[in-house]
N, C-alpha and C positions, 0 to 999 in steps of 0.2 A: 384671814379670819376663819376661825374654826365655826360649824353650822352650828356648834352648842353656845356661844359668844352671841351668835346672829340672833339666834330663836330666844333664847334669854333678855336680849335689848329689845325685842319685840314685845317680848311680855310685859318687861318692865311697863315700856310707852301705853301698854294698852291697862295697864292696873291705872297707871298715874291719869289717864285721861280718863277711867272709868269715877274714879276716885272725885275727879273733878266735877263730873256730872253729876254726882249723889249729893255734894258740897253743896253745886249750884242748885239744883232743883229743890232742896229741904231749903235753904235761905229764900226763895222765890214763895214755897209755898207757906214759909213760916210767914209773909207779908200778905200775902192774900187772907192766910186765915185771921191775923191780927187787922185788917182793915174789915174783913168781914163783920166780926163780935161786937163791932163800933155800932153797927144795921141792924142788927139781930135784937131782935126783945126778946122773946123767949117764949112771949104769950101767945094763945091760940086765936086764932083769929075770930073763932063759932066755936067756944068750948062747950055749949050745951050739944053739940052733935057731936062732942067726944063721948057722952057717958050713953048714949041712945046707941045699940046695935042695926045694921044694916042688916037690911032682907039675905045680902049674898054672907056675912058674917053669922048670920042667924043657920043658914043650909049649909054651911060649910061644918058648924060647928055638930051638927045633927049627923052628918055623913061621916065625922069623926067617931061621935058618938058610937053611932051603927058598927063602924071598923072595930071599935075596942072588941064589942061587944061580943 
């Protein structure tokens, strides 16, 4: 057997096992996200401290400000 026969069956094995791995872990994780969406509401749990800004959201945004500037 010639070393380009060899390194060629080599590649081959290692596509088709790579291949497999992509197959199996997208089907694994196509289950987990579909049992997840089952749990999931969507709502926020304290939506009135969504619209309220944080003291570090308030200085961050100030220090932004200051850069443009």
């Amino acid at each position: 057997m010639s070393i380009d026969i060899i390194v060629g069956i080599f590649l081959i094995i290692i596509a088709i096992l790579m291949s497999y791995y992509l197959i199996i872990s997208k089907l694994v994780r196509r289950d987990k996200i579909s049992n997840d969406d089952e749990q999931y509401s969507g709502s926020a749990k304290q939506p009135e401290k969504l619209s309220e800004p944080s003291d570090d959201a308030i200085k961050e945004l100030e220090k932004l400000i200051r850069d443009i500037s």
